[in-house]
C-alpha positions as CSV (number, residue, x, y, z in Angstrom):
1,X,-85.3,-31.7,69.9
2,X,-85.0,-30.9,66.3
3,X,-87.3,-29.5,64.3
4,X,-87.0,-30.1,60.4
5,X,-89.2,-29.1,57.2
6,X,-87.9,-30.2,53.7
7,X,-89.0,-31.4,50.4
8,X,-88.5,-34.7,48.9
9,X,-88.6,-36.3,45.6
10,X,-89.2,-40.2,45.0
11,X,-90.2,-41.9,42.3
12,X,-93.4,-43.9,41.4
13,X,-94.2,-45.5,38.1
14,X,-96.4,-42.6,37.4
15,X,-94.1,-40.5,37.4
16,X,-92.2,-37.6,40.3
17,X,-93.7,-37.6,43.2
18,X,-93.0,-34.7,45.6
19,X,-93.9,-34.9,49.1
20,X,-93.5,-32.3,51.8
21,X,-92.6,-33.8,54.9
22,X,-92.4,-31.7,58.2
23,X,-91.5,-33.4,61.5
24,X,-90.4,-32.1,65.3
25,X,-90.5,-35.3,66.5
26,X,-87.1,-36.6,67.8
27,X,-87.5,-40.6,67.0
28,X,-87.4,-40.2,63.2
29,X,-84.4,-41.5,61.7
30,X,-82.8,-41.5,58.2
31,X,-81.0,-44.4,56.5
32,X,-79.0,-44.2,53.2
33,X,-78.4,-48.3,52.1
34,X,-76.2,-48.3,48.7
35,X,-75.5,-51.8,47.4
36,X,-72.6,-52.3,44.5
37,X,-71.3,-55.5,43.3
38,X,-68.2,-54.3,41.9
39,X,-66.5,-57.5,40.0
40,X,-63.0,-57.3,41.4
41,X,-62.2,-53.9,40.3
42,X,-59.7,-51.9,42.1
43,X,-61.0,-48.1,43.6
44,X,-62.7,-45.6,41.4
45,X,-61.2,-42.1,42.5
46,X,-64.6,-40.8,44.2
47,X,-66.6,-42.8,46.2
48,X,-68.4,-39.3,46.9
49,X,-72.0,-39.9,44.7
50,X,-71.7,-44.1,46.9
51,X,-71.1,-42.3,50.0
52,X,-74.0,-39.5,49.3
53,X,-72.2,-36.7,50.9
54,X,-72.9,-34.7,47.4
55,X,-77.1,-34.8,48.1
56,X,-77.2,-33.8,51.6
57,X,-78.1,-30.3,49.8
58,X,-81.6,-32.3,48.3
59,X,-82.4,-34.4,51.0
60,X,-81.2,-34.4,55.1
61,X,-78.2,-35.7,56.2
62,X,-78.9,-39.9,57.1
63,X,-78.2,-40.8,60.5
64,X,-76.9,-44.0,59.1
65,X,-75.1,-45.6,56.0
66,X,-75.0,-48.9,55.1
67,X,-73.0,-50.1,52.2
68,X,-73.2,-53.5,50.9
69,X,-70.8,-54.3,48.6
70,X,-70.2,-58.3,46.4
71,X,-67.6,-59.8,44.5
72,X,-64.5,-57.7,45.9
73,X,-60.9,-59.2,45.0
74,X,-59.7,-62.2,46.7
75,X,-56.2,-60.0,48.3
76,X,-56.7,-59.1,51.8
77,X,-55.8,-55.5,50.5
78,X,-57.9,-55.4,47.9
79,X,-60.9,-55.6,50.5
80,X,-59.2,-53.3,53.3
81,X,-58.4,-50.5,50.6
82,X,-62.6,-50.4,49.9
83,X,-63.4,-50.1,53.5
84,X,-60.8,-47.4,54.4
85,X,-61.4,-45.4,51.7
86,X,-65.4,-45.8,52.5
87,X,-64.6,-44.7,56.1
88,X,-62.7,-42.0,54.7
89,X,-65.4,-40.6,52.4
90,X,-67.8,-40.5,55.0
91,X,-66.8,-37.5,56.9
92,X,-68.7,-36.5,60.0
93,X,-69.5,-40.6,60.7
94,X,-67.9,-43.4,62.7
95,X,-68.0,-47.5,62.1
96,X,-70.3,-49.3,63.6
97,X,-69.2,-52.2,62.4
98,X,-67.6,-53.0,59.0
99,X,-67.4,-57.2,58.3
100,X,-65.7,-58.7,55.2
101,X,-66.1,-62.6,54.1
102,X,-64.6,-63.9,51.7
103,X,-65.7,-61.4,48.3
104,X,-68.3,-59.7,50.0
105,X,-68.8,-56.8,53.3
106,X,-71.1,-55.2,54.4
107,X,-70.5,-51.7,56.1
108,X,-72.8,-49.4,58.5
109,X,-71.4,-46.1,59.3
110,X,-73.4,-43.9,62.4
111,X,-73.1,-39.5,62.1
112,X,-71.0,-39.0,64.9
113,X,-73.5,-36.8,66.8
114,X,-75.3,-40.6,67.8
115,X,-73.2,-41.5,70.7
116,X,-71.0,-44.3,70.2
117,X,-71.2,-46.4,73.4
118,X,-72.0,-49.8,71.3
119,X,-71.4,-53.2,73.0
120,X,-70.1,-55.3,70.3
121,X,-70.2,-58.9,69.7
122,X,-68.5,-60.4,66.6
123,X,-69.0,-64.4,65.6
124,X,-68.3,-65.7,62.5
125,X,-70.7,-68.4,61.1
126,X,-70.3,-70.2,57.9
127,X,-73.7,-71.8,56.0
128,X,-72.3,-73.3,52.6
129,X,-75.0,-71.8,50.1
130,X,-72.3,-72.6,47.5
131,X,-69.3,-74.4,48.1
132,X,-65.9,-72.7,47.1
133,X,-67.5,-69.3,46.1
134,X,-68.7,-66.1,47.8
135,X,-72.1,-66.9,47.1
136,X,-73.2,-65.8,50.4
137,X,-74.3,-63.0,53.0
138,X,-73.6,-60.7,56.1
139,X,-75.8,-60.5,58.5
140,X,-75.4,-57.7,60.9
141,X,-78.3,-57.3,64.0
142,X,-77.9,-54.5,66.7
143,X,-80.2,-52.5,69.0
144,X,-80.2,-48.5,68.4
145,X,-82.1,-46.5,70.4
146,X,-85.1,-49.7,71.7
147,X,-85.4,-50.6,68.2
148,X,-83.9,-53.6,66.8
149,X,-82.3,-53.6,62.9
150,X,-81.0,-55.9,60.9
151,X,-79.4,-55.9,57.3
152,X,-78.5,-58.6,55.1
153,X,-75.4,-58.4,52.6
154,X,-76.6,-61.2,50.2
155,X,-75.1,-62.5,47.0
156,X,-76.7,-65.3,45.4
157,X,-75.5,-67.4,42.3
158,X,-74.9,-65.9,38.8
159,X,-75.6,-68.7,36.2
160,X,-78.1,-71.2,38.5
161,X,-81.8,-70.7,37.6
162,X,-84.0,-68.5,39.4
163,X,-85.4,-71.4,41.9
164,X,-81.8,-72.1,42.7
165,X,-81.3,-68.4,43.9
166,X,-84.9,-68.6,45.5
167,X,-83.5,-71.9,47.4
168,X,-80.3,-69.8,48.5
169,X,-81.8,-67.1,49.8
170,X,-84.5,-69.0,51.7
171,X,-81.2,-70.5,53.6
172,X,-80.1,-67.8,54.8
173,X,-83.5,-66.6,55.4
174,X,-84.0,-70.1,58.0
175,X,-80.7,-69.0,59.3
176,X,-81.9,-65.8,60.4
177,X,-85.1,-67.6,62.0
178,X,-82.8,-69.7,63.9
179,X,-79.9,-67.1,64.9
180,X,-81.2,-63.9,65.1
181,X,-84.4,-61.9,66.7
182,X,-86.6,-62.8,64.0
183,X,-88.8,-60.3,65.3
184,X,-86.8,-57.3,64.1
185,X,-88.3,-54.0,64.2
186,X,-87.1,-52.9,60.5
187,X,-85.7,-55.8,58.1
188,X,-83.0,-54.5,55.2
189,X,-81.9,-57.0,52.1
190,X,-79.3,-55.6,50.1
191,X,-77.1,-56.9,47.4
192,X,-76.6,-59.0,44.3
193,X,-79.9,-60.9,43.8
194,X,-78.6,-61.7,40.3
195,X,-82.2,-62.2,39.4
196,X,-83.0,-62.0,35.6
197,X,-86.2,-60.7,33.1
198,X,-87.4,-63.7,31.5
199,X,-86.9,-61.8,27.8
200,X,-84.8,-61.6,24.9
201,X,-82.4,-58.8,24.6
202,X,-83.9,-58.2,21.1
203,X,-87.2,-57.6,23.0
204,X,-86.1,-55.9,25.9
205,X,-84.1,-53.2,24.0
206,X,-87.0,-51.5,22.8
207,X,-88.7,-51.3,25.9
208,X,-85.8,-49.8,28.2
209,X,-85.3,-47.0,24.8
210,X,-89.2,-46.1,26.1
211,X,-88.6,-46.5,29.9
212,X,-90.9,-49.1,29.5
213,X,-90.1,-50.1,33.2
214,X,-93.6,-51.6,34.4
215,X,-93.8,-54.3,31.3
216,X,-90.1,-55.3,31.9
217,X,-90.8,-56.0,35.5
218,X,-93.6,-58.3,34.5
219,X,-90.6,-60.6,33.5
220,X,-88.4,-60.3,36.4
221,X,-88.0,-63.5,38.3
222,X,-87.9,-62.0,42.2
223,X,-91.4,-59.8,41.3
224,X,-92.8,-63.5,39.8
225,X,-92.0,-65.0,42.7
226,X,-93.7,-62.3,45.0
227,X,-96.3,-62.5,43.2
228,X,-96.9,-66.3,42.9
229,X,-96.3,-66.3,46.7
230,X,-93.2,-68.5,46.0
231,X,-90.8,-66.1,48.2
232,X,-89.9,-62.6,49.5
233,X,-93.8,-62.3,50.0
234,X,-93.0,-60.9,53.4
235,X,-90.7,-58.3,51.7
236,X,-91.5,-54.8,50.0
237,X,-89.3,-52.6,46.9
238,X,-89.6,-49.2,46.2
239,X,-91.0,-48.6,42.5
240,X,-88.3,-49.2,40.0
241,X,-88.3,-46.1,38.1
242,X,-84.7,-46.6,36.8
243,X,-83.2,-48.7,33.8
244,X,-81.5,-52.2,35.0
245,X,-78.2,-51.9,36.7
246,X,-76.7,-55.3,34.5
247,X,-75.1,-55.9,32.9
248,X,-72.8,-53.2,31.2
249,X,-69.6,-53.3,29.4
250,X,-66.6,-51.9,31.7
251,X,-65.6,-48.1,31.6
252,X,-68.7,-47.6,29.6
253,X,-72.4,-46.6,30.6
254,X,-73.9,-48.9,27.5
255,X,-75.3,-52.3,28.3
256,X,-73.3,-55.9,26.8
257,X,-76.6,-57.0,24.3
258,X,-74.8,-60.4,24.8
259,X,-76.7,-60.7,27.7
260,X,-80.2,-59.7,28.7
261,X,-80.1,-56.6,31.2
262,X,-81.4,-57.3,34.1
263,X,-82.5,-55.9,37.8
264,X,-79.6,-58.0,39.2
265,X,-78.9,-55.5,42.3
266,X,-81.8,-54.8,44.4
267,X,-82.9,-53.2,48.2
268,X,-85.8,-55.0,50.2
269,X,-86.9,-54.0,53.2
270,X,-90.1,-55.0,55.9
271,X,-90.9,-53.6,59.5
272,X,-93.3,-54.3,62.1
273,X,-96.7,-53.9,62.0
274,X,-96.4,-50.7,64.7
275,X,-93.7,-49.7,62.9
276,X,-93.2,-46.8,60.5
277,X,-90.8,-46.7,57.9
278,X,-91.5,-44.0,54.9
279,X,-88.9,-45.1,51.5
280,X,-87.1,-41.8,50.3
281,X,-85.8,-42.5,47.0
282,X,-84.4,-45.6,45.3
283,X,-82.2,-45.2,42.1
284,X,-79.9,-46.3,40.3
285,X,-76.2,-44.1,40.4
286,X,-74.8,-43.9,36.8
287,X,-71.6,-42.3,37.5
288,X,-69.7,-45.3,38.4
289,X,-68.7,-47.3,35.0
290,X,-65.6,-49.6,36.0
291,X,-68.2,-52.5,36.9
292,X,-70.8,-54.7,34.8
293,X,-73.2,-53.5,37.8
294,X,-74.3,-49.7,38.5
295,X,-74.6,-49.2,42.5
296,X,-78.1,-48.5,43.6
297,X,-79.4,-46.7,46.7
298,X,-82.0,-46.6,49.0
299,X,-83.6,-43.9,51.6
300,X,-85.9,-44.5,54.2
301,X,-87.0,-42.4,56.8
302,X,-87.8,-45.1,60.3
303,X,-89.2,-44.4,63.1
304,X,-87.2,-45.4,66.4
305,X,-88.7,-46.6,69.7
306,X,-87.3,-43.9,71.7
307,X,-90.0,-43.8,74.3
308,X,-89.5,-41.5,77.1
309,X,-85.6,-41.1,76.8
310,X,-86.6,-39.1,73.3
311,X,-88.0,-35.9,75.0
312,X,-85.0,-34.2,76.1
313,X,-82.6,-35.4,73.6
314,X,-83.3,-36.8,69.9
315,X,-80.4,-39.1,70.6
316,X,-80.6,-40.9,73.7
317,X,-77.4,-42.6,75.7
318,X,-78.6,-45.9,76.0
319,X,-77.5,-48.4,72.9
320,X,-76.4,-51.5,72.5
321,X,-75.2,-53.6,69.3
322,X,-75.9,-57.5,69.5
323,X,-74.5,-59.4,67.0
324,X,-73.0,-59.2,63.3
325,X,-72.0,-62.6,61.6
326,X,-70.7,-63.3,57.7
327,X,-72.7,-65.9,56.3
328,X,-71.4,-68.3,53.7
């Protein structure tokens, strides 16, 4: 059993927020989920600030990491290259499971002091949300420990208006329903939501130059339809205390005016009643510029079902991974 005691920092809209969190129980579990669309572009030279292995110092070492990224290039190579150099970076963890369709993958990497005796199954569904493009997800759903996960790579359309991109993700949504334990202990969405803020750039300029963060989200179109009940009412976000991660010219960290920034990449996430998941952090990472998107991260501590097999050890040997399928 391990016994831990750090400080934390996570943002609200009122500002910092630091929380001191001690634990000795053995079930809690930390999760780092990045999400990057990165627009066909080839490697940048460190994936180091993506991976997190730089912040372990600020915050403990996750458990897990699960990397979403959208829009890779259409060569074979192009999308091996990303996931070998991912697997690479991440020192000290093992794949779980690592699925690439069409322009998008989705990636979960395990610290290889959880033992590794998963039984995998691998089937490969197709739902046409858009035909001919990688408008699409990844599902992947395992067991870890008695508690069920399941994270959802999801790119939705671009130019189509925002009830188009509601009607797409409510597909994949049904498909879940139908497919998968839809009674999942703890519920990621990661990706390119490519949601917009109903605004000018002429009158969204001024308010990101104040951090004005709280008004612009009044005019995003996924927090409209939470809030009219349309869709992702079952879902929850961490504040948004960062500036919007579209769309930016390349090789630059300056927004293209020709088009209104937006929130376009986002991390949602639900659990069980009786469960408890506590978010982390959730920010934006400027140091990547070869991309119109910045990546952004999540962190959530979850709490795993361990029952009795958690007193002796805080990883216990019985796991089992179900089923991971690309959606498209």
């Amino acid at each position: 059993m391990r016994l831990l005691s750090t400080t934390l920092a996570f943002a609200a809209f009122t500002g910092v927020l630091s929380v001191k969190l001690t634990y000795s129980n053995s079930s809690l579990f930390h999760i780092r989920v990045v999400t990057w669309s990165v627009n066909k572009n080839n490697l940048p030279n460190d994936l180091s600030d993506l991976v997190g292995v730089n912040n372990w110092s600020q915050t403990p070492e996750a458990d897990m990491i699960v990397i979403g990224l959208q829009n890779l290039g259409i060569l074979a190579n192009d999308k091996d290259e990303w996931i070998k150099a991912l697997k690479a970076e991440a020192s000290g963890y093992y794949t779980i499971d690592a699925s690439v369709h069409k322009g998008n993958a989705l990636v979960v990497l395990a610290k290889v002091t959880i033992p590794s005796n998963f039984s995998t199954t691998l089937v490969t569904r197709a739902v046409n949300l858009k035909m001919f493009s990688k408008v699409g997800a990844i599902i992947t759903n395992f067991n870890l420990f008695n508690t069920q996960f399941t994270f959802v790579g999801l790119r939705l359309s671009e130019k189509a208006d925002a009830q188009r991109r509601i009607n797409q993700y409510e597909a994949v949504r049904k498909n879940i329903k139908e497919n998968y334990d839809p009674d999942s202990d703890y519920v990621f969405w990661l990706g390119n939501f490519n949601f917009k803020i109903d605004l000018d750039s002429t009158n969204v300029k001024p308010l990101i130059e104040k951090k004005d963060w709280s008004t612009l989200l009044l005019h995003d179109q996924l927090k409209k339809a939470q809030k009219d009940k349309e869709s992702f009412e079952d879902l929850t976000e961490q504040n948004i205390n960062f500036r919007p991660t579209y769309k930016f010219k390349p090789s630059t960290n300056t927004y293209n005016w020709n088009v209104t920034p937006s929130w376009a990449d986002r991390i949602l996430f639900r659990s069980k009643k009786n469960s408890t998941l506590t978010p982390l952090k959730y920010e934006l990472i400027e140091e990547y510029t070869k991309t119109e998107h910045k990546p952004v991260v999540g962190e959530f501590f979850v709490r795993l079902n361990c029952r009795s097999s958690c007193s002796n050890s805080r990883y216990p040997l019985s796991t089992d991974l179900s089923t991971s399928r690309p959606i498209l």
